[in-house]
N, C-alpha and C positions, 0 to 999 in steps of 0.2 A: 497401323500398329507401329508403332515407335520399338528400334533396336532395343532398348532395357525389357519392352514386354517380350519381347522374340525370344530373348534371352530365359526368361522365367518361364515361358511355355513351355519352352523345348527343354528345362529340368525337369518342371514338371510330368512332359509326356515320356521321358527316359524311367521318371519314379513310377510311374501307373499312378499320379494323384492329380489333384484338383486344385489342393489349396485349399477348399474347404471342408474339411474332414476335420469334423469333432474334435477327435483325440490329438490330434497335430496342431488346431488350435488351441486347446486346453492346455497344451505343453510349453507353448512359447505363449502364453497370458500368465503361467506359471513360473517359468523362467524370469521373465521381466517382473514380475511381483516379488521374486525372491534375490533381484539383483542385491548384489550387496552394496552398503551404504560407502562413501568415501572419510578421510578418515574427518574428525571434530574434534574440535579443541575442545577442554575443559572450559573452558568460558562461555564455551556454546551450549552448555547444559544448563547456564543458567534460566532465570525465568524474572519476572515482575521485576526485583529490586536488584537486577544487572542491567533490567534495561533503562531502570530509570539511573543507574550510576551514569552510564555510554552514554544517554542523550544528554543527559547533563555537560558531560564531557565535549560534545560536539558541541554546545553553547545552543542546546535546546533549552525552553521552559518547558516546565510540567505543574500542572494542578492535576490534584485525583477528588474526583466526585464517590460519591455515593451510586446515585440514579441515574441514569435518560432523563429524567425533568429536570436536573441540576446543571444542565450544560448550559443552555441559554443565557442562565442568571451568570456560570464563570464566564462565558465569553465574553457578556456585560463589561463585569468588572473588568476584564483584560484589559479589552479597550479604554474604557474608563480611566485604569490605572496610569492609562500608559497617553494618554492625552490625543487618543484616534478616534475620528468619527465611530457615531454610533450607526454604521451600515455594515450591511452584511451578504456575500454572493455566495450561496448554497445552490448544491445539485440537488437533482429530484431522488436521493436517498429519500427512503421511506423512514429511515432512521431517526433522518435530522426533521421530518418534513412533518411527525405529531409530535414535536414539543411544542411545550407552553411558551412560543416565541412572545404572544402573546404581553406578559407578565413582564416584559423588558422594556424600551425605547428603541430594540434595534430594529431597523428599518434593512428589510431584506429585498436580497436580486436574487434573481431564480437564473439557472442555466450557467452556461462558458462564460469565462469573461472575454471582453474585449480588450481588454487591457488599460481598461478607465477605472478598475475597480480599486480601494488600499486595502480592502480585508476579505477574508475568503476562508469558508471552511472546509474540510473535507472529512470523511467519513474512509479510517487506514482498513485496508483488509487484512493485514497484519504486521505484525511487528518484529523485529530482529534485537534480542536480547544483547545477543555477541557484540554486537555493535551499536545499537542505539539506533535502530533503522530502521524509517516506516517504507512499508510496500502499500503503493496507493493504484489499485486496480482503475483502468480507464474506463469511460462510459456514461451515458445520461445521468447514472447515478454521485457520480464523480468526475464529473469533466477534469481532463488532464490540465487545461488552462491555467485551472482553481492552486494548481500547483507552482505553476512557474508566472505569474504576469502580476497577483495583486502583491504587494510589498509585505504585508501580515498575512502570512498563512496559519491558521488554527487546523490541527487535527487531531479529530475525535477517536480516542482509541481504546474498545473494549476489554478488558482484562485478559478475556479467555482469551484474546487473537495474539496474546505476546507468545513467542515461539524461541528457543533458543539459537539456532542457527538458520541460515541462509534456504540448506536445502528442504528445513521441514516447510520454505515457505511454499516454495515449487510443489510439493507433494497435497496440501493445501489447496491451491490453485486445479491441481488434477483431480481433488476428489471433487473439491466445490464448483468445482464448471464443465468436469467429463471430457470427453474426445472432442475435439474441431469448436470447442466451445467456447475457450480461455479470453480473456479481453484481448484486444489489440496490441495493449501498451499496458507494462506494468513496472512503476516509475519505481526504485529507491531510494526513498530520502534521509539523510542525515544530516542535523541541524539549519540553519538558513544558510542560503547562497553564501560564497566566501570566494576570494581571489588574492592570493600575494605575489601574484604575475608582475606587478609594478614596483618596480626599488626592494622587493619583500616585504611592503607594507597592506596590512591584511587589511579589506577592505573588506566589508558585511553587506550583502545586496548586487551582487558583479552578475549574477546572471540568473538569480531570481527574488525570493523575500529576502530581505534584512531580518525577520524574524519570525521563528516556528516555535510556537507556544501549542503545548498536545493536552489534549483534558485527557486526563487516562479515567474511566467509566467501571466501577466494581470494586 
């Protein structure tokens, strides 16, 4: 038994308790359910059309689809537009993994990159209004790679998952993955890599993509 349990026994056996008693758990599960919030800007209350100002701002692109089957065909045209091969590195989302990939030329990688990949999609777990900023949960489902190694990063981002501030993302993350459950790694991004470390001359690509194009979905 390690000093900190020593410590907790012997209040314990001073209380006559356990530690496990119902009502003493129900009060501090209550407690921390009713903590109160810290303070939010009004800019944090925004929704949808703050976060697409902020990403804007950060020198994101946005397309907004309709559907789930309209992603494929914008990230086509992205690349297309933009004079990038027609390939693609996707994690094993379930999300991205029944579209009509099909219906394009894009030629897809599955898994992490290596860091041979130029384009790369990823699937946001949610979004940050206040600022323009995707939160990208780690995992097979979205290898954190996919974020930092191919030079075009695309991410897919649902309507519902835009959130006004920071902390409802955290809250989010606790309802959607529970106790001891949370991913590893949960990245924030806003806009593509940037650096004006040198002379102050701002350079786009210094320590990851040169550019984050987001299909917003809804």
């Amino acid at each position: 038994m390690s000093a900190r349990d020593e410590i907790f026994a012997g209040l314990r056996r001073s209380l006559h308790v356990t530690g496990e008693e119902a009502p003493r758990r129900a009060a501090v599960a209550d407690r921390l359910a009713r903590a109160p919030s810290g303070v939010i800007p009004a800019r944090g209350k925004g929704g949808v059309a703050t976060f697409k100002d902020e990403a804007a701002r950060a020198s994101a692109t946005l397309t907004q689809v309709a559907s789930p089957a309209e992603i494929p065909g914008e990230i086509a045209r992205y690349l297309r537009e933009h004079n990038l091969p027609a390939t693609l590195r996707i994690g094993a989302d379930p999300r991205l993994a029944s579209l009509p990939w099909a219906e394009t030329a894009l030629e897809l990688g599955h898994g992490p990159s290596d860091g041979h990949d130029l384009n790369a999609a990823s699937v946001a777990f949610a979004a940050i209004a206040e600022t323009g900023t995707l939160a990208l949960a780690s995992g097979a489902d979205n290898p954190t790679t996919l974020n930092f190694l191919p030079d075009n990063h695309i991410v897919v981002l649902f309507n519902a998952d835009v959130v006004g501030d920071m902390e409802s993302v955290f809250s989010r993350l606790r309802a959607t993955y529970g106790k001891s459950q949370a991913p590893r790694t949960l990245n924030f991004i806003t806009g593509p890599s940037r650096s004006a470390d040198i002379e102050q001359t701002l350079l786009f690509g210094a320590h990851g993509p040169r550019r984050l194009h987001i299909v917003l979905v809804g």
